[in-house]
Backbone bond lengths (Angstrom), bond angles and torsions (degrees), N, CA, C in turn:
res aa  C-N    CA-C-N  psi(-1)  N-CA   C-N-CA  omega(-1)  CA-C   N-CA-C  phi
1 X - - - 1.446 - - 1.522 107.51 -
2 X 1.092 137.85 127.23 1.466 146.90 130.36 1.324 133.67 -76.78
3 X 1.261 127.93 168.51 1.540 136.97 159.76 1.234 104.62 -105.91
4 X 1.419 119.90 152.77 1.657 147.61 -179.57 1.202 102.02 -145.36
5 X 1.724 102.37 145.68 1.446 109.10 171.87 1.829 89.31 -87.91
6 X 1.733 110.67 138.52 1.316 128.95 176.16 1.493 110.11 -49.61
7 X 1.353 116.32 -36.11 1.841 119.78 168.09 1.394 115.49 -46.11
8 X 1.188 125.36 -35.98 1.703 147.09 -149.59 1.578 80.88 -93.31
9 X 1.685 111.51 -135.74 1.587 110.80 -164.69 1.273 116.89 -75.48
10 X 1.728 106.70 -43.54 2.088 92.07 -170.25 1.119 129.93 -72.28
11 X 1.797 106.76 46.71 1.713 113.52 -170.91 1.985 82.63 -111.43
12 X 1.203 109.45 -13.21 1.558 104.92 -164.85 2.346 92.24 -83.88
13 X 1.205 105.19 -31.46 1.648 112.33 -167.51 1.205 95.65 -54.92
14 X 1.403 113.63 141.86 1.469 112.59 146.49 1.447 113.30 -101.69
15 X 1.633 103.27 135.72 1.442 128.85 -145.71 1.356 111.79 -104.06
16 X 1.642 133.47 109.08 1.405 116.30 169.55 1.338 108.68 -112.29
17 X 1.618 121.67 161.48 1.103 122.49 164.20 1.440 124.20 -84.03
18 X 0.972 101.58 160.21 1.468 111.99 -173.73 1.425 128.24 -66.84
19 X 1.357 131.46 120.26 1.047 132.55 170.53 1.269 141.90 -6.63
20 X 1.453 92.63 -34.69 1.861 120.57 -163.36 1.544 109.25 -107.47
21 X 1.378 124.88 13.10 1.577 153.35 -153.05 1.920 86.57 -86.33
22 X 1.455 107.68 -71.06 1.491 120.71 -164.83 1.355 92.99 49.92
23 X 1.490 146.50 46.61 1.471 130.47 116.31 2.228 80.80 103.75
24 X 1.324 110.35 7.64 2.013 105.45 162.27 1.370 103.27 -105.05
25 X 1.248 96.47 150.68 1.620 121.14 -148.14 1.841 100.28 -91.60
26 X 1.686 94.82 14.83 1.812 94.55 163.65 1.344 99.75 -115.63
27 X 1.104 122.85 85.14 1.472 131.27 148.35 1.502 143.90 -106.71
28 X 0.995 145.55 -165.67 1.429 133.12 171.76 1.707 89.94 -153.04
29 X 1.362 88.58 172.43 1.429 120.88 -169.89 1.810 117.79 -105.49
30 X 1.180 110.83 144.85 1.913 91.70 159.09 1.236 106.91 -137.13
31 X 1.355 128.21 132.00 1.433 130.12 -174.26 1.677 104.23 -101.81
32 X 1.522 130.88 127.58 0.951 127.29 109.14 1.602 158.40 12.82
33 X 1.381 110.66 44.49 1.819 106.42 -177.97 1.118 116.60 -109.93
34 X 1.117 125.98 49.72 1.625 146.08 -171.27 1.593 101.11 34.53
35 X 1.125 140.98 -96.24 1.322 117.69 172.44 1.624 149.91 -63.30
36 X 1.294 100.27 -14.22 1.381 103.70 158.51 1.590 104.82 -122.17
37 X 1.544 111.45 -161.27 1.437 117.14 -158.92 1.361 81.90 174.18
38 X 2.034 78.49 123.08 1.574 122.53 158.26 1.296 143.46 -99.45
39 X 1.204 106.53 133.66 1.733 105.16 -163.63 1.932 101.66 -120.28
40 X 1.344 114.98 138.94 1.023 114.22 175.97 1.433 115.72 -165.55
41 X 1.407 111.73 149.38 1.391 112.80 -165.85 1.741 105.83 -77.75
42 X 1.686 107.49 127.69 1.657 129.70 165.64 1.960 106.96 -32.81
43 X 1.197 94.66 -44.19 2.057 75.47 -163.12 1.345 93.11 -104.35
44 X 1.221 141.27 -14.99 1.457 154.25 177.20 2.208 111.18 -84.66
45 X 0.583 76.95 -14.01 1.863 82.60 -171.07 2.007 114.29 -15.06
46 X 1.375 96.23 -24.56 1.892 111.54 -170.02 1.297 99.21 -71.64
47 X 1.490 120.81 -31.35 1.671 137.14 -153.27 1.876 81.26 -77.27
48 X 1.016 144.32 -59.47 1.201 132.28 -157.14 1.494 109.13 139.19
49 X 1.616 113.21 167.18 1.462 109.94 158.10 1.679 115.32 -123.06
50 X 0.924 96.17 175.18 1.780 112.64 -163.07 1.292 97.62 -92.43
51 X 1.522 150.99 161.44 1.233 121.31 -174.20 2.145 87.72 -155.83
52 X 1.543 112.41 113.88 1.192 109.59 -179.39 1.735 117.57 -109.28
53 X 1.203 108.20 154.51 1.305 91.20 176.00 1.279 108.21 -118.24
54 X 1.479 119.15 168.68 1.616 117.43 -141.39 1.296 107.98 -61.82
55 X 1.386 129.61 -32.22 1.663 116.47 -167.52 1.814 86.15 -82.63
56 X 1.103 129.76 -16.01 1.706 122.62 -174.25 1.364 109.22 -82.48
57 X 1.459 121.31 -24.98 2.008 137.69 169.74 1.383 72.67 -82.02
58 X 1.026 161.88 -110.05 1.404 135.16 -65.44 1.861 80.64 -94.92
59 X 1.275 107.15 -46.17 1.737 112.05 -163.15 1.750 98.85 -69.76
60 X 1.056 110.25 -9.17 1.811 115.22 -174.83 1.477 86.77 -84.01
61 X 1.117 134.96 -85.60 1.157 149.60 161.85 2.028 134.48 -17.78
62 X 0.913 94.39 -0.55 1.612 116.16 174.29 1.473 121.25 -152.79
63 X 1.510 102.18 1.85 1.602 118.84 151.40 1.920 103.67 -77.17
64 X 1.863 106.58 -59.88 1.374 101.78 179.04 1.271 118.87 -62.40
65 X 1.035 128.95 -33.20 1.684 132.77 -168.65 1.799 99.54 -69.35
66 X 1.476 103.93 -60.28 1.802 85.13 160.77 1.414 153.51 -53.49
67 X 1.403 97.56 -19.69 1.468 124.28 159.89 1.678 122.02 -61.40
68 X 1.103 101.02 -20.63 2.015 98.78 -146.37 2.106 77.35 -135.02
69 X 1.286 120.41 8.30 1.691 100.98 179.65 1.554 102.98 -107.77
């Protein structure tokens, strides 16, 4: 995982919010960069994004899913 300033690459991702949003203004984002994937906070976006690469999403991602089942 790294940090990027959002000016630099994760301006190229296309960015959705998260599922788990239901329309409150604490959400995050996940961008799209074909091999890696960016995550960054909705009302914060200036702060930067987090930047994982796929075996680092996949282990991010089945750390949270065990958390939240």
């Amino acid at each position: 995982m790294k940090y990027s300033d959002p000016l630099f690459d994760g301006e190229t991702a296309v960015w959705s919010k998260s599922s788990y949003s239901t329309g409150s203004a604490n959400c995050v984002e996940v961008g799209d960069l074909g091999a890696t994937t960016g995550l960054r906070d909705t009302q914060y976006r200036e702060l930067g994004v987090l930047f994982f690469s796929a075996p680092e999403w996949q282990a991010f991602l089945g750390t949270a899913r065990s958390d939240f089942s």
